[in-house]
Every structure is written in C-alpha cells, then in structure tokens.
C-alpha positions in Angstrom: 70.9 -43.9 26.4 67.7 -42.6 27.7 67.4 -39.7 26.2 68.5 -41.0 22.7 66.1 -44.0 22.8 63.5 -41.5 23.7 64.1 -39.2 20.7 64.2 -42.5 18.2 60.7 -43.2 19.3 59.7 -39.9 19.1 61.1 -39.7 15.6 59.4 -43.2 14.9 55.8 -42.0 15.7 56.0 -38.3 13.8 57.0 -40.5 10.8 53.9 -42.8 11.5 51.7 -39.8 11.6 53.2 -38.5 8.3 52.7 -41.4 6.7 48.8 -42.2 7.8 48.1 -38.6 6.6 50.1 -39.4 3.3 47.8 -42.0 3.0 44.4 -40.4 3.7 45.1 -37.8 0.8 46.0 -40.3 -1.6 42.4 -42.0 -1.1 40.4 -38.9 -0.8 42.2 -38.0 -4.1 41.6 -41.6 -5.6 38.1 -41.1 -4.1 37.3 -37.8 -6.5 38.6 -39.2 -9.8 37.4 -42.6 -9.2 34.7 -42.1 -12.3 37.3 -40.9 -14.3 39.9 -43.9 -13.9 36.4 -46.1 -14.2 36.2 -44.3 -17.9 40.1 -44.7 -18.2 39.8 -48.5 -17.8 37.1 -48.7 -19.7 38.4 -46.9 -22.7 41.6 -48.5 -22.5 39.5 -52.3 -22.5 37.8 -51.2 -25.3 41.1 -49.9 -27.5 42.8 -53.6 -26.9 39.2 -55.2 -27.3 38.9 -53.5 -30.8 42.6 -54.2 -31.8 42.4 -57.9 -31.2 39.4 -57.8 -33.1 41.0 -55.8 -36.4 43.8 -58.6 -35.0 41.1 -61.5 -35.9 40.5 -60.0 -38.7 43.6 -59.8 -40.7 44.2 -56.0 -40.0 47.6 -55.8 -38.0 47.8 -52.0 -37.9 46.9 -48.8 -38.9 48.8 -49.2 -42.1 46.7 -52.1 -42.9 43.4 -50.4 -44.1 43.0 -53.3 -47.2 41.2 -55.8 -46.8 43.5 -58.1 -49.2 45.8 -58.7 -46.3 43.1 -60.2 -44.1 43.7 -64.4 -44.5 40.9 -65.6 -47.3 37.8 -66.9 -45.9 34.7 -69.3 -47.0 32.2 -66.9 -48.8 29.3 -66.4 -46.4 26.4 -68.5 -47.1 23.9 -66.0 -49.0 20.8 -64.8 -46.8 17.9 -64.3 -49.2 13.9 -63.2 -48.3 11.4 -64.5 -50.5 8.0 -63.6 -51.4 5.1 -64.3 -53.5 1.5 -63.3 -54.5 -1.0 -65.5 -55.7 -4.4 -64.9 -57.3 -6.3 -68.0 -58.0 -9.9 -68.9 -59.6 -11.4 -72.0 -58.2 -14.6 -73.5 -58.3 -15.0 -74.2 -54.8 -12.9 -72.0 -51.8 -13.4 -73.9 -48.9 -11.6 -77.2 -50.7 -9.0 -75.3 -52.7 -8.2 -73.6 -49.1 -7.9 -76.9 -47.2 -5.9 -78.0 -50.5 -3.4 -75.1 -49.6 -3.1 -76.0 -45.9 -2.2 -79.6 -46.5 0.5 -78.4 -49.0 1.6 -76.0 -46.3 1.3 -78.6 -43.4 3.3 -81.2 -45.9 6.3 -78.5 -46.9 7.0 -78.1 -43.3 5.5 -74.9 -43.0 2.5 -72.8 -41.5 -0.4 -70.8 -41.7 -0.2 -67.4 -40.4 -3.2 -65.6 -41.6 -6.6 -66.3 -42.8 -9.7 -64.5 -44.1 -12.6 -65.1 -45.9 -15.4 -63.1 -47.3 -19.0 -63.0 -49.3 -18.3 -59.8 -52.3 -20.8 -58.5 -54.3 -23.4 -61.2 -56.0 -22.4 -64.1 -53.7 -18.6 -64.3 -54.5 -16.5 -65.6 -52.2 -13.1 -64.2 -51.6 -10.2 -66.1 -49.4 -7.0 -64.9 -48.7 -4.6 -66.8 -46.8 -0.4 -66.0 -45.6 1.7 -68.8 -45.8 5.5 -69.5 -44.3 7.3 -72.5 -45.9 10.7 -73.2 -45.7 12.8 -71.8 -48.3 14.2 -75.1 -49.9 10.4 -76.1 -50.8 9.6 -72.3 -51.9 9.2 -73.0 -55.4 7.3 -76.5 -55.3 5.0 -75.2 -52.7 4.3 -72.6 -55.2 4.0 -75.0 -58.2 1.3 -76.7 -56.7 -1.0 -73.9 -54.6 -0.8 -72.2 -58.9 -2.8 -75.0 -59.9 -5.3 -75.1 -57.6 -7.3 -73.3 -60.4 -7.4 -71.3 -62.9 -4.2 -68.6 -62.5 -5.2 -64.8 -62.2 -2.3 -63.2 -61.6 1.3 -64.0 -59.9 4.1 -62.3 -58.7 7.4 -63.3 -56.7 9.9 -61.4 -55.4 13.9 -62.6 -53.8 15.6 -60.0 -51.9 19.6 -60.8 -51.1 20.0 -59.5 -47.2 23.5 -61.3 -47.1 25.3 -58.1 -46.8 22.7 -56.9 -43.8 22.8 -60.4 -42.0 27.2 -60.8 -41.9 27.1 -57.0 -40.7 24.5 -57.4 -37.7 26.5 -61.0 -36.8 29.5 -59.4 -36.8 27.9 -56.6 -34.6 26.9 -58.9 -32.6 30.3 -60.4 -31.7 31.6 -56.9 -30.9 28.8 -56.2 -28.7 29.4 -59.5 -26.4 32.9 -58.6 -25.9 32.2 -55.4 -24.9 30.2 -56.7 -22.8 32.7 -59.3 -21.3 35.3 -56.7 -21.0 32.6 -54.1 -18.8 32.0 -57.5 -16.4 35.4 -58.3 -16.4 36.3 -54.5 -15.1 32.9 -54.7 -12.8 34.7 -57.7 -11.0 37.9 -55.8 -10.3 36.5 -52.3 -9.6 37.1 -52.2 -5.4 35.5 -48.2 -5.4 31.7 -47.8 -5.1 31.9 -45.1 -7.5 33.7 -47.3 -9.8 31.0 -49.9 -10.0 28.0 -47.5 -10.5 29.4 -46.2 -13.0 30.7 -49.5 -15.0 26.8 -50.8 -13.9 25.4 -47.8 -16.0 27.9 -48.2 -18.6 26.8 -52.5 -18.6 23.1 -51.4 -19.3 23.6 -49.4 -22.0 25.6 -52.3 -23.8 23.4 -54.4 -22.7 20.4 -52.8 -24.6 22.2 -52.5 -27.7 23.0 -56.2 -27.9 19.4 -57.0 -27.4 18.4 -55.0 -30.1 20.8 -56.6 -32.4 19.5 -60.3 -31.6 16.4 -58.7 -32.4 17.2 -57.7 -35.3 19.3 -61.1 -36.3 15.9 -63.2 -34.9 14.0 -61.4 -37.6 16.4 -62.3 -40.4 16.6 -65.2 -39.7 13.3 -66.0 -39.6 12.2 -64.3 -43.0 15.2 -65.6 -44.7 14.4 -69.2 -43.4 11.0 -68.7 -44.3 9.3 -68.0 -47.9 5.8 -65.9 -47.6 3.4 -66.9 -49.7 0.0 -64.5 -50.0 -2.5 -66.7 -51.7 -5.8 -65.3 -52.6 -9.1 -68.0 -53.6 -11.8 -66.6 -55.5 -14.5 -68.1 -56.2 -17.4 -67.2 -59.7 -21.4 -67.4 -58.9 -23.1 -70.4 -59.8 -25.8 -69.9 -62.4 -29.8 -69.9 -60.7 -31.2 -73.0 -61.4 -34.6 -71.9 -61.8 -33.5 -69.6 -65.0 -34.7 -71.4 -68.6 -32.7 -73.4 -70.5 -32.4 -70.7 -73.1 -31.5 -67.9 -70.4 -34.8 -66.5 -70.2 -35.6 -65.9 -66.8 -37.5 -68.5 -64.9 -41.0 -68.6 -62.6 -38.6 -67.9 -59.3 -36.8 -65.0 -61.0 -40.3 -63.3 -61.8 -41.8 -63.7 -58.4 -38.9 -62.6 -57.0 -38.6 -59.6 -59.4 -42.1 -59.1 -58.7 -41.9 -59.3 -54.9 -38.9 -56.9 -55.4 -41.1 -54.5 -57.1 -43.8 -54.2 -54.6 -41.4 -54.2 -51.7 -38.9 -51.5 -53.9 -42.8 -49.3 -54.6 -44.0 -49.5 -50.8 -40.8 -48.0 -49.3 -40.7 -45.4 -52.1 -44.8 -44.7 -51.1 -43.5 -44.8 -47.5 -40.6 -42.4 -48.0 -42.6 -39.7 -50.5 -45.3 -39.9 -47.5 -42.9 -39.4 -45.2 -41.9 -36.1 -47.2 -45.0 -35.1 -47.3 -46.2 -36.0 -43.8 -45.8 -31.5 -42.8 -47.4 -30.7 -45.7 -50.2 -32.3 -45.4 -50.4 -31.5 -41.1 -50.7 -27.9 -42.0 -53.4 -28.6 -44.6 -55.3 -30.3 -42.3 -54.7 -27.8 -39.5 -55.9 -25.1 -42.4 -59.2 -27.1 -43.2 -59.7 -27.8 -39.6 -59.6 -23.7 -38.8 -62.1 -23.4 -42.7 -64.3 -25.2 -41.5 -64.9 -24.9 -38.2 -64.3 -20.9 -37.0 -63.8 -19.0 -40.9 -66.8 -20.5 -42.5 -69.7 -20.3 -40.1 -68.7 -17.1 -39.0 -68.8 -16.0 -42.5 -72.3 -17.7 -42.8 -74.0 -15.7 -39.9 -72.7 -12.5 -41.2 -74.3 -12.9 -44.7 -77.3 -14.1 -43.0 -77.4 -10.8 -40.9 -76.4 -8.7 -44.1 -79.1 -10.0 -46.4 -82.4 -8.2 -47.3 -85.4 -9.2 -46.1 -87.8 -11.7 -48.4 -90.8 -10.1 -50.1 -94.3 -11.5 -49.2 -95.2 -13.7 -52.1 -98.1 -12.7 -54.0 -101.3 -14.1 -53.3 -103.0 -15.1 -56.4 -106.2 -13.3 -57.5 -109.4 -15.8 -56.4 -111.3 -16.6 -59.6 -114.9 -17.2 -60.1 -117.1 -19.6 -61.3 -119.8 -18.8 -63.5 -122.3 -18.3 -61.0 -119.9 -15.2 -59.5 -119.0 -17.2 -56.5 -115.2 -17.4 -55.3 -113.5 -20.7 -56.3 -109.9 -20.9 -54.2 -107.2 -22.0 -56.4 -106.1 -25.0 -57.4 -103.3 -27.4 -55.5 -100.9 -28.0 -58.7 -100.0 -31.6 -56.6 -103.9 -32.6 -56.8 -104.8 -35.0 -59.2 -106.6 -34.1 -62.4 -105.2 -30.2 -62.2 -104.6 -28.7 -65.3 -102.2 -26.5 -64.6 
C-alpha cells in the first residue's frame, strides 16, 4: 500500500514539474512574438474594419467593384469657394472704406485685412479683404461695385465638392481605425503588445489631425466668399490755380522757391565735386607764392648786371662865364 501510494505521488509531482516547464516555454515563446501577434491583431482589425466599411457602402465583396450596386444616396450638397476682385474709383477713401465695413458688418461677415497708402501726387490707395457668408456673396458685391466709379472686376467659383466628400469620408476611416487600435490597446495584457499598439495609435492619430485640418480649412473658405476690394482715390485740383488753368500766385512762389532750393543743392553738389580740385590749387599757389617765387626773385636779383652811374649833366654858363647849376624840372617857371 505503501509503496504504491508512494510511487502515485511521486508520479503526481514529475507531472507537476513537466507541466510548469511546459508552461514557462509557452510564455517565453509568446514573449518573443508578442510584436508580431500585436501586428497580427491589428491587421486583422483593420481587414474587418475596412470590410464593414465597403459593407456600409453597398460593396458586399470582391466581385462588387461597381458602384451601381451600392443603395442610391442624396447627392452631396455642393462645396464651392468663391472669390472676387474689386477696383473701385471714389471720391473720398476713408467714407467709401467705412461704407464697405458696414456692408460687411451687416452681411454677417468680417474684415480680415486692411491697408492704406499716399501714391505718387497725393493719391490715396486702400485695399481691404473681406469674408462674407456665401448666401450674401453676390449682394455684398452689388453694393461695395457702386461705391464709385467701377475700374475693373473679377470673380471666380471653384467647385471643391469632390475634395470635401473625399477628406469626410477619410475622416470616418481614420476614427475607426482609431477605435479599433484603442479597442486592441485595452485587451493587449503583454508590455510589448502595448508599446507597440501606442506607437501604432500615434501615427493614426497624426493623420486624423491633419485631415480635420484640412476639412477646417474647407469649410471655412467654402462658408466664406473673399472679397479683395481696392479704393482709389484722384487728386483734387489746387485751389490757387486760375480759373482758366493758368497757374496761380502760390504755384509761382512755389515753383520759384523750388527753383532756388533745386539751384542751391546743384551749387552745393558741383562744389562738392570740385572741393579736391580746388585743395590742390590752393596747396599749388600756396607753394608759388610763398617758397618758388621769392626764391626766384633773389636769384635774378643776384644775376643781374650792375646799374651804370647816370650822367651828370654838363654845367652851363651864364653870360658873364660863371657856372649856373641846372635847373629842377619840378620848379616853377622852368622851361624845360
């Protein structure tokens, strides 16, 4: 009894030790291909993911690559951008400009840019960007047109239905990936499981921002019209000017200040050409006239002949045969 009892428990625990070690291989061998049954999961998500989808749609199969068996639909609500260009003459900018951002204000819409400018001969130049809602597109731009006098106009409509359905659909796709990565993140029980669905999470994650993006910026340009609007305004006429156009007292002391002013800078730049010129000149007349000539002077003066005596005229006489010295040609009552 002993001996058989013995031998049954001895039998029990070399099968308990055969089976923990069973066990420890399977999970160091579940442990090394953990990533890849993370990637097998996940593929196989996606494949039933993307079938329901093709399901949603009407496409049951491979067979089914038509789209005329997929159940009829309401036609998608066209997606259209808008814009326009307007060149406008007014007589004054700053109303017509404040005209503009009441029509704007009273459309429901906004100003999102504004500059204004002084052009050659006192113009004034304002352009402005306007967004108003697409319903009011072509009353808003009725009324900024006759603001003034109508220089030039163009619009432009460009259908983005086509671009707006796709990225919406895209859209949907990309959330139930995303749903079906969570969904597998809250099952996964291995730590290498998780990292990788986490990596896997991020990336979809940045592609379905990118596509809201995307649909924000549609929808926004095909909710809103864009209006460029551009006020210019002509020079008034002087008032000092003659009634027959002859210019007036104003316009000739102005022209005649203009003068002077427009002679002084050219005198100011020709002397300012001149200005080394005429420093060597003077340095030259400086060196003349103070070392070159006088040394020139004292060497004539040493090389030059002496002066003859002058000659001493003969003494005449008088009649009585007495000297007479000879007259001073300065005195008074000579003769000669």
């Amino acid at each position: 009894m002993r001996s058989a009892r013995n031998t049954a428990r001895t039998r029990a625990a070399a099968g308990g030790v055969l089976l923990a070690a069973a066990l420890v291989l399977t999970g160091c061998g579940a442990g090394g291909d953990a990533s890849g049954d993370a990637k097998r999961d996940l593929g196989a998500a996606d494949a039933k993911g993307g079938a329901e989808q093709g399901a949603a749609d009407g496409y049951t199969g491979p067979d089914a690559d038509k789209p005329s068996a997929a159940p009829s639909k309401a036609p998608a609500r066209q997606h259209v951008i808008r814009t326009a260009s307007l060149s406008v003459e007014v007589g004054d900018v700053a109303k017509a400009l404040a005209t503009a951002r009441d029509v704007t204000a009273a459309a429901g819409g906004r100003v999102e840019n504004e500059s204004t400018e002084r052009v050659e001969e006192g113009a004034v130049v304002s352009r402005v960007v306007l967004r108003v809602p697409q319903e009011r597109y072509d009353a808003v731009l009725g009324e900024l047109t006759g603001t003034g006098r109508l220089l030039s106009r163009t619009a432009d409509a460009k259908d983005v239905t086509e671009q707006v359905v796709d990225v919406e659909s895209r859209i949907a796709t990309q959330r139930a990936s995303v749903a079906r990565v969570r969904a597998l993140m809250d099952r996964a029980e291995r730590l290498a499981d998780v990292v990788t669905l986490e990596g896997e999470l991020s990336r979809r994650q940045a592609d379905l921002e990118s596509l809201l993006a995307q649909q924000a910026s549609l929808k926004d340009r095909t909710s809103l019209a864009t209006i460029t609007l551009e006020l210019s305004q002509k020079e008034k006429p002087r008032e000092d000017g003659g009634e027959d156009g002859r210019p007036g007292f104003g316009d000739a002391l102005s022209g005649g200040w203009n003068s002077l002013v427009g002679a002084a800078s050219w005198a100011v730049v020709v002397l300012a050409a001149l200005a080394p010129w005429l420093a060597v000149a003077l340095v030259g007349y400086l060196v003349w006239s103070r070392v070159v000539r006088p040394r020139r002077a004292a060497r004539a003066a040493r090389t030059a002949p002496p002066a003859a005596p002058a000659a001493v005229p003969a003494a005449r006489r008088n009649a009585a045969g007495a000297a007479v010295p000879p007259a001073d040609p300065d005195a008074p009552g000579s003769g000669e």
